[in-house]
N, C-alpha and C positions, 0 to 999 in steps of 0.2 A: 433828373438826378438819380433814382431810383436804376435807370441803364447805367449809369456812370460808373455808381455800385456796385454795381451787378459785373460791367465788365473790368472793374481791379482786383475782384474778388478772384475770377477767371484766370487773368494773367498772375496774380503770385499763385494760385493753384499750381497753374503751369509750370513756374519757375521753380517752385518746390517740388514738382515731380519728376523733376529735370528732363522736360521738354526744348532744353536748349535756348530759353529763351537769352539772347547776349550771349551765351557760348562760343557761338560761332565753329568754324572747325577746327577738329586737332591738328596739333604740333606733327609734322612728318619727321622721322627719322632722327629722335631723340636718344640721348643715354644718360644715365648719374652712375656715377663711379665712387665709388666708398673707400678709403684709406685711411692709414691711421700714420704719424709719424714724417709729415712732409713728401708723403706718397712710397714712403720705404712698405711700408706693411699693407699688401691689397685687402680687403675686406671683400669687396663684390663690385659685378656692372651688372647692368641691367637695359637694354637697347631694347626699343619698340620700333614699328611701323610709325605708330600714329597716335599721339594721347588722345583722351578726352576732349572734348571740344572747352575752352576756359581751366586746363590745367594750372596750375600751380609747380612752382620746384618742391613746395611744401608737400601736398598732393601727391605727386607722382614720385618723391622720395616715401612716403609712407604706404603707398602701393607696391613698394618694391621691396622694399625692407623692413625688420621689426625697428620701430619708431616709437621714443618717450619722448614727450614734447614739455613745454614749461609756460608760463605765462600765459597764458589761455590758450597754447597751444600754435604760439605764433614763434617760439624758439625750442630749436630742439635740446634734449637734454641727454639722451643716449641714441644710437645705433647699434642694432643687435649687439645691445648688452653692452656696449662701450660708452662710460658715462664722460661728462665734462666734470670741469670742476679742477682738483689737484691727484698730482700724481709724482712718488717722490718729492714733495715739497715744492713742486714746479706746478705753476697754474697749465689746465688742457681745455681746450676745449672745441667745440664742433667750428668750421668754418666752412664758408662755399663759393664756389665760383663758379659762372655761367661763362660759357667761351673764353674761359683763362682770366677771367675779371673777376675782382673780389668784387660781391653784392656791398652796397650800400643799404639796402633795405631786407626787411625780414623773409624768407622764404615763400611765409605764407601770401605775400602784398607781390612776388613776382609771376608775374608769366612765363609760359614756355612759346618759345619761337620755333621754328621750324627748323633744324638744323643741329638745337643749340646742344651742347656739351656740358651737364653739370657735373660740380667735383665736389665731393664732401668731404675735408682731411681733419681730422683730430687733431691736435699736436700743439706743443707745448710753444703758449706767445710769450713769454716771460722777457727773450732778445727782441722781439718784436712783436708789438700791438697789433701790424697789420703789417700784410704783405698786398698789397695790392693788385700785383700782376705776376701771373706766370707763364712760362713755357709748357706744361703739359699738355693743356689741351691742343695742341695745333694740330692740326691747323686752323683753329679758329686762333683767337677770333676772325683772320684775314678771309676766311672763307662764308660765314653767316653774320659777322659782322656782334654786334652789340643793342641788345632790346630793337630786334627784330628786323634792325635797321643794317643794311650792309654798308662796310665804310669802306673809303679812298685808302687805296695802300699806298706810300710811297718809300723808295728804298733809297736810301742818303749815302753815297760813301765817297770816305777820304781818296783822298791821291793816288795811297799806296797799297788801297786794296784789293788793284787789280782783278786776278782770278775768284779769289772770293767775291767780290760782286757779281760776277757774272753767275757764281755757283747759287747765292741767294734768291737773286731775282728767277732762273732757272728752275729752283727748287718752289719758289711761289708760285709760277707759273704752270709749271707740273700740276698742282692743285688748283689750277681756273682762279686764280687771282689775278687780277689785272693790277697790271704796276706802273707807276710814273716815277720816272727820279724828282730829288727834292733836293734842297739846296740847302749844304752845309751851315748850319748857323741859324737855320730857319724855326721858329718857332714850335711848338708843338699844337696841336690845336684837338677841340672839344668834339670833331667830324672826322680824323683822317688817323690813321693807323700808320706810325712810323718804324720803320727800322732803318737803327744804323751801321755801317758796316765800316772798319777799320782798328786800328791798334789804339789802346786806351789811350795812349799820349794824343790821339787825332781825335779822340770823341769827350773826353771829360769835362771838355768847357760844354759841353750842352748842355743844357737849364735845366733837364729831367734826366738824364745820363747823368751827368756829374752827381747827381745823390746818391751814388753808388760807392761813393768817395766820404760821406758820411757813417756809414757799416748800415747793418740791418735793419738796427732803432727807426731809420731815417727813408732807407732802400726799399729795406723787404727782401732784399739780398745776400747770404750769407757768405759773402768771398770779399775779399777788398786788393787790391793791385798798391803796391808801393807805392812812395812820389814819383820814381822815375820810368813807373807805370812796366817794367821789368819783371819784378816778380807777382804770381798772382795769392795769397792767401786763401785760403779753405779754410770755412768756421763750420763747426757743430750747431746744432742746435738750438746752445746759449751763448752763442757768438766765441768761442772758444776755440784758437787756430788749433788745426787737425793737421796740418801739411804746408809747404808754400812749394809753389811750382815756378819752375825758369821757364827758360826756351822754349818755342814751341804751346808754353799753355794757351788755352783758347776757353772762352767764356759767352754761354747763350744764356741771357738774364731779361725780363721784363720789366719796366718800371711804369710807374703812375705819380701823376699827382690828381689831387680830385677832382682839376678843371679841365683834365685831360684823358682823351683817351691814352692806352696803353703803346708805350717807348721800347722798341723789341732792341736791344744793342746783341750784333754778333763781333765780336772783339776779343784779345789778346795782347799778350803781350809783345810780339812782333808778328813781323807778315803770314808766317807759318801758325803760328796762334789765331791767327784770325781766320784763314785756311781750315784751319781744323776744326773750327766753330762752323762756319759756314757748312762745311760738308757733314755736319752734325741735325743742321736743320733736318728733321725726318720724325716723321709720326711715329714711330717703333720706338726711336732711339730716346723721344722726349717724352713721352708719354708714360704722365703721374710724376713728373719731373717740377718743381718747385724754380729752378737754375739747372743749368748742367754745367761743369767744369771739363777739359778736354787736354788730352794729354798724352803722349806716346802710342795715339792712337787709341784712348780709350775713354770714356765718358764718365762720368763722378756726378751721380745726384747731389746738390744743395738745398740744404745743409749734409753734412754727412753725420747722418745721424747713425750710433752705435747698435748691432744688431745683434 
């Protein structure tokens, strides 16, 4: 009994001297990105080689950053000096995403994978609770996938969306994603990473698409397309149209529901709208992007928030 002792004494020794015990090794080629306002306002990035072996997003955003925490330390409450809370009468506060996925769980309780992408944005949920998915980080999640796991991509498009299909999966492919088409009408599922490609009038009947058709409350999208799916609208921050766009507009938006993974729709409001979404897929062009809206050739962070 007495060795028994003696050797549990040893090992939490060890593990409080951070000998690594369950560690394991570090995350390779990580970054967390700090924003404020739906990715309008950058704060900072911050890219390693390699964390710690048993990193945290908690962790390696407090290594990076001046960090005020809350609740024992398991939610943040500021970043360098930018508090949660209200701002102009508008509730703010901290939110995060790992490869373009809103966390369901606290910072401190997640991992770092190898690849992964965190995003920290500030910004006022008052039009929305939650946003569940975004385009900014891409190419993830399609490239390291989600908790650590790589997923199935497969790329769905209508009839008539020709050229932009082929620009899509082209663009996926470019970055070492492996693609399989999927089939119109097909489910969303808890293992596969979908995008869909075609004019809103060809995608809104999908079960996780079509909540885009709901507004923001519902999306996490601040744009909504008419009924005859024509014109596209642009909301501010508190869901407040800013613009509505014809011809030509083009819309890259992310959706979720909780039993699913992340619904990449590139869509418009006719062939050239989707065209111009499609050839918008690009790490430059999306990155710290919430939505992008697309239009005479030029790109529109969503929400459009006033600067």
């Amino acid at each position: 009994m007495r060795h028994v002792l003696l050797a549990g004494v040893l090992l939490a020794a060890l593990a409080v001297a951070g000998c690594g015990l369950g560690a394991g090794e570090g995350a390779r080629g990580v970054s967390v990105t700090v924003t404020g306002d739906f990715g309008a306002r950058p704060v900072g990035v911050k890219r390693v080689d390699e964390t710690k072996g048993g990193e945290t997003v908690m962790r390696f955003l407090q290594r990076s950053f001046a960090v005020k925490t809350r609740y024992g330390g398991g939610f943040v409450q500021s970043i360098e000096g930018l508090s949660g809370g209200s701002q102009d009468g508008r509730p703010v506060d901290w939110f995060f995403y790992v490869n373009g996925i809103e966390s369901s769980k606290g910072a401190a309780s997640v991992k770092l994978n190898p690849g992964d992408r965190v995003w920290w944005d500030r910004h006022d949920w008052g039009a929305a609770q939650a946003v569940p998915a975004v385009v900014g980080s891409y190419p993830e999640p399609f490239r390291s996938g989600a908790g650590g796991r790589l997923l199935p991509t497969t790329v769905t498009c209508a009839t008539s969306a020709g050229a932009a299909c082929e620009t899509v999966k082209d663009r996926l492919q470019r970055e070492g994603v492996k693609v399989s088409s999927g089939t119109v009408g097909a489910a969303s599922g808890a293992s596969t990473l979908r995008v869909l490609v075609g004019p809103w009038r060809e995608l809104r009947a999908d079960g996780v698409a079509g909540r885009l058709d709901d507004g923001p409350r519902t999306s996490g999208v601040f744009a909504r397309f008419d009924r005859a799916a024509a014109r596209l609208t642009l909301l501010d921050e508190r869901a407040r149209a800013t613009r509505t766009l014809g011809a030509g507009a083009g819309l890259l938006a992310a959706l979720r529901d909780r039993e699913s993974q992340p619904t990449w729709v590139v869509t418009g409001t006719d062939a050239a709208g989707v065209l111009a979404a499609a050839r918008a897929l690009d790490e430059n062009g999306l990155r710290n992007r919430f939505a992008l809206a697309v239009s005479g050739g030029r790109g529109a962070g969503l929400p459009e928030v006033a600067r």
